[in-house]
C-alpha positions as CSV (number, residue, x, y, z in Angstrom):
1,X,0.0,0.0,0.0
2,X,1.4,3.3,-0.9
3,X,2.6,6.0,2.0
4,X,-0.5,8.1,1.8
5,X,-2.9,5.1,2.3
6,X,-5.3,5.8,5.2
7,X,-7.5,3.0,6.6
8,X,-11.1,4.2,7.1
9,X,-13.4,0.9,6.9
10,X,-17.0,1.0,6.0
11,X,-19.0,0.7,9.3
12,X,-22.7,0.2,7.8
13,X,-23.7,-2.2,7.5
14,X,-21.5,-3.3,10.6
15,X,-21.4,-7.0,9.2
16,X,-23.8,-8.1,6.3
17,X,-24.2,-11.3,7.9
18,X,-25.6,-14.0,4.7
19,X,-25.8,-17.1,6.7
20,X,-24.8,-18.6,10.1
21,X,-25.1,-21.8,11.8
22,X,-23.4,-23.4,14.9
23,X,-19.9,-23.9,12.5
24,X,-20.3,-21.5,10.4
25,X,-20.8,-17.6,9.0
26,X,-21.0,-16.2,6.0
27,X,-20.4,-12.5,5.1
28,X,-20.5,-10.2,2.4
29,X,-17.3,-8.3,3.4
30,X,-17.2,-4.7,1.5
31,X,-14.5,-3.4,-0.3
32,X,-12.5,-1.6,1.9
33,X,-12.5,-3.6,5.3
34,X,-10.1,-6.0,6.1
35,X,-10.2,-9.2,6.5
36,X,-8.0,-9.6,8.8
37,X,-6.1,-7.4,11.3
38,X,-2.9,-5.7,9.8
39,X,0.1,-4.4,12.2
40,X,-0.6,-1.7,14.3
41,X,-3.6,-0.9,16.4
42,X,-5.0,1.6,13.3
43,X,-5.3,-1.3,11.2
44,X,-7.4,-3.6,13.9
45,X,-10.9,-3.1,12.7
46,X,-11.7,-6.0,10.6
47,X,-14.1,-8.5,9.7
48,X,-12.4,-11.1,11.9
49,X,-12.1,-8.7,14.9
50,X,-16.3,-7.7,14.1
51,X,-17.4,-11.3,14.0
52,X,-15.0,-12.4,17.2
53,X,-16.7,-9.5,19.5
54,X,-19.7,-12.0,18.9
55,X,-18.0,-14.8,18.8
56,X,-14.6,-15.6,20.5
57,X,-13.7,-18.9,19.1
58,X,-14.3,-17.3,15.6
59,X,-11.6,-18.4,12.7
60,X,-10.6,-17.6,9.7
61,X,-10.1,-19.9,6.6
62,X,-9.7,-17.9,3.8
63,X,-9.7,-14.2,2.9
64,X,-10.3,-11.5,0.3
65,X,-8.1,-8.5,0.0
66,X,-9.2,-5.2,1.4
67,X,-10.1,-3.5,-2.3
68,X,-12.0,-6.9,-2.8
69,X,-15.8,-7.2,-1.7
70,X,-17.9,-10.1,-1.5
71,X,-18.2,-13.4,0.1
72,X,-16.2,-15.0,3.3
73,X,-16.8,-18.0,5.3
74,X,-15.9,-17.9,9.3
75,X,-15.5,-21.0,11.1
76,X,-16.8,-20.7,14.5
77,X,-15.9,-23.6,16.2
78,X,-12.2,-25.4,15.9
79,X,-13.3,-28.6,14.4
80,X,-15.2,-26.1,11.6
81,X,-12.2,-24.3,11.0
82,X,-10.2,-27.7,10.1
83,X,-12.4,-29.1,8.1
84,X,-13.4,-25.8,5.9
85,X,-9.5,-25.1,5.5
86,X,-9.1,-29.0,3.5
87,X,-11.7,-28.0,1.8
88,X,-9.8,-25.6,0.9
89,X,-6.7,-26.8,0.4
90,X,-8.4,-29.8,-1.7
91,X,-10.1,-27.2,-3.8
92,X,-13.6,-28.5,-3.0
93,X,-15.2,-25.1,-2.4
94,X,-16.0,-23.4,-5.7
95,X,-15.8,-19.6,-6.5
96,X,-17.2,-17.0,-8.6
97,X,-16.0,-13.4,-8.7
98,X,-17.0,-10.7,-11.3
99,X,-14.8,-8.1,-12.2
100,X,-14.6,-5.4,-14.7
101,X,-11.9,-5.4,-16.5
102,X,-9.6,-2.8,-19.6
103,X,-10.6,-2.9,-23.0
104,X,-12.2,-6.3,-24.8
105,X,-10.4,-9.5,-24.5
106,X,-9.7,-11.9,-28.0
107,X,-11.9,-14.2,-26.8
108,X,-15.2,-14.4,-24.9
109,X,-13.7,-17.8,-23.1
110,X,-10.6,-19.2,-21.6
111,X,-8.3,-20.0,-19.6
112,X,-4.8,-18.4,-17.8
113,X,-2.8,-20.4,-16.6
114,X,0.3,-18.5,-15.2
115,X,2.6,-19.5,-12.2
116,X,2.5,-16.8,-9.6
117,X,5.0,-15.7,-6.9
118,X,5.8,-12.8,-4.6
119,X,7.6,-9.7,-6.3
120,X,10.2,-9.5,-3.7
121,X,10.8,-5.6,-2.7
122,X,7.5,-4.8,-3.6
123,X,5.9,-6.8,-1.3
124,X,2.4,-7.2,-1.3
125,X,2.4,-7.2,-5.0
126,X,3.1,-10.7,-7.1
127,X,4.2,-11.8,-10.2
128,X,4.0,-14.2,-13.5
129,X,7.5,-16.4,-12.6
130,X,7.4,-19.5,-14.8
131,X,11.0,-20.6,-12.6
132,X,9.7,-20.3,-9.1
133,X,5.9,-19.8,-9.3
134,X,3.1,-21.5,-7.9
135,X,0.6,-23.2,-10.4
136,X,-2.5,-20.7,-11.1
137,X,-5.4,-21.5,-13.2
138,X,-8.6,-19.0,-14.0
139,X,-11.1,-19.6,-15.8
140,X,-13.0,-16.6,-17.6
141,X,-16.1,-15.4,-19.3
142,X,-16.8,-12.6,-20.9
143,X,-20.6,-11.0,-19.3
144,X,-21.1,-7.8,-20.8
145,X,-18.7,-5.8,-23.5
146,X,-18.1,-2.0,-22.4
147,X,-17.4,1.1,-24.8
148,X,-13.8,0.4,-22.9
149,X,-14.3,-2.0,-20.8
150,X,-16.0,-5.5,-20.3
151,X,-17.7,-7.0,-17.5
152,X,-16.0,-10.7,-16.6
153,X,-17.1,-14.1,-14.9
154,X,-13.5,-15.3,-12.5
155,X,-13.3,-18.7,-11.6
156,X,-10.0,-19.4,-10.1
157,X,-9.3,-22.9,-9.2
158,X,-6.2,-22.3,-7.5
159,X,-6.3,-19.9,-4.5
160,X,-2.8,-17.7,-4.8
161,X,-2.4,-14.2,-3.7
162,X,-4.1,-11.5,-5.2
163,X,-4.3,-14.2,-8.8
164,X,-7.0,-13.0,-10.4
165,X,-5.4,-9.5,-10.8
166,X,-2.2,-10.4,-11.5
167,X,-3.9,-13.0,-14.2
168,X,-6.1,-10.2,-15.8
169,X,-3.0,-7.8,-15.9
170,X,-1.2,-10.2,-17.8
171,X,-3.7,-10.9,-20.2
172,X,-3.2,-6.8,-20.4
173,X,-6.5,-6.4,-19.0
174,X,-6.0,-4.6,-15.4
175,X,-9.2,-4.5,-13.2
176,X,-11.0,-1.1,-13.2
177,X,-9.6,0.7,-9.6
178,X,-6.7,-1.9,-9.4
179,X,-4.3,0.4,-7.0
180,X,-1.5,-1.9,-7.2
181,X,-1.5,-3.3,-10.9
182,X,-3.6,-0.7,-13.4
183,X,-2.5,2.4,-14.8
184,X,-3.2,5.8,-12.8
185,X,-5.9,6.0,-16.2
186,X,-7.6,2.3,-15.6
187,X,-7.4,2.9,-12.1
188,X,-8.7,6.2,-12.1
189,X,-11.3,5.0,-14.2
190,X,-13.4,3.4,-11.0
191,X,-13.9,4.6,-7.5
192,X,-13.0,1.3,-6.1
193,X,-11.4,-2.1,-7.2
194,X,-14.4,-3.7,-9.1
195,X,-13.3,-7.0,-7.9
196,X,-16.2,-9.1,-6.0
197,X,-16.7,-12.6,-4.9
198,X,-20.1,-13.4,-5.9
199,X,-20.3,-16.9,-5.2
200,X,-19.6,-19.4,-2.8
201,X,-20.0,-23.3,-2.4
202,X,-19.1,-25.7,0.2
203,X,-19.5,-28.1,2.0
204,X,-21.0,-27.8,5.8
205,X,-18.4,-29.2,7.9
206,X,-20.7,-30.8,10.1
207,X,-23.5,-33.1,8.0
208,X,-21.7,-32.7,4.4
209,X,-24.8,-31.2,3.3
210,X,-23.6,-28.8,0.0
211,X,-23.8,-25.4,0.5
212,X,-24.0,-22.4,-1.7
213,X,-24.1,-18.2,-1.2
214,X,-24.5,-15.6,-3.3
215,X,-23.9,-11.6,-2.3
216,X,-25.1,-8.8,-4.8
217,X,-22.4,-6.3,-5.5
218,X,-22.6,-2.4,-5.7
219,X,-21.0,-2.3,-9.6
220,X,-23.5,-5.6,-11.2
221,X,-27.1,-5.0,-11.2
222,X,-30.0,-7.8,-10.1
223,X,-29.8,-7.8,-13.9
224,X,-26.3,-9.1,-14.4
225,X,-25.6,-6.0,-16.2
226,X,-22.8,-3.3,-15.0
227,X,-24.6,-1.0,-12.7
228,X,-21.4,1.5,-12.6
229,X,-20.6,4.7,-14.2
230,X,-17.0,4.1,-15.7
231,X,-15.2,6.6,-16.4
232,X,-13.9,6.9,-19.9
233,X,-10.4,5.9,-20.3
């Protein structure tokens, strides 16, 4: 994050709570809020720190970056959180993000499948290394094209840091509002990263039972159309 950054998290709706059980909650996190805590007491609002005031045994398993909005899964109960993270790890949950994107890609459908690692001195940011890179697959589908822009179905199967912007920035098509990987122009050209997890499935640690959420996003209408004014670019 650059010098100037100043965390002010969104505080309404305190936590957009989607569904909870005795393992589990599931939250619609907005862009701007952590997931979790970062160092120093300025950065210790966060959605963890929100759900834990209501429940101390409260866990993460996953997380969405802070520009990111859109769906996240709390265990709240140890045996919960163990069970959520293989799923995890074994890539049984299944995710969904949209995201508007730079300019028109060459094809409505594909696939990127680019190793990813940390871009050492410029920590958070990654990077495409084909030598030391972790395997990361997308999977992508154009929604809606854009005078400038176009509206994009994610589906990462791989879980790597910050993957489905690096992916789209190597396809040269930067998320609208990226901070870290767009041009000042493409990230001028939204108010916010429009990055959001839209869809969720899992299993329920407890019975098995399949489980799927869905959280509406500022930038996509109930339409499925792009409910945003971008700017020109």
């Amino acid at each position: 994050m650059a010098d100037t950054f100043i965390y002010s998290p969104p505080t309404e709706p305190w936590l957009d709570i989607l569904y909870q059980d005795k393992d589990i909650i599931v939250l619609n996190k907005p862009s701007g809020l952590l997931t979790n805590p970062g160092r120093g007491p300025h950065l210790a609002d966060c959605l963890l720190s929100r759900v834990q005031a209501e429940f101390a045994l409260a866990q993460l398993v996953h997380r969405l970056d802070l520009s990111t909005s859109g769906i996240v899964v709390i265990a709240l109960r140890r045996k919960a959180e163990r069970e959520l993270k293989r799923q995890f790890a074994e890539r049984i949950v299944k995710k969904r993000y949209l995201a508007v994107v730079a300019g028109h890609l060459a094809a409505d459908s594909g696939s990127i499948d680019l190793p990813l690692t940390v871009d050492v001195g410029n920590e958070p940011r990654q990077k495409v290394c084909k030598l030391t890179g972790k395997t990361a697959l997308t999977h992508y589908r154009v929604l809606q094209a854009l005078p400038s822009a176009s509206l994009l179905e994610l589906l990462p199967v791989t879980g790597r840091s910050h993957q489905l912007r690096v992916h789209m920035l190597a396809l040269g098509h930067p998320i609208l509002g990226d901070a870290f990987y767009a041009t000042e122009q493409v990230q001028a050209a939204a108010p916010r990263l429009l990055l959001h997890a839209a869809n969720l499935q899992l299993q329920q640690p407890y019975s098995g039972e399949t489980l799927q959420f869905t959280a509406d996003t500022d930038f996509v209408s109930a339409s499925g159309s792009l409910n945003w004014p971008v700017n020109n670019f």
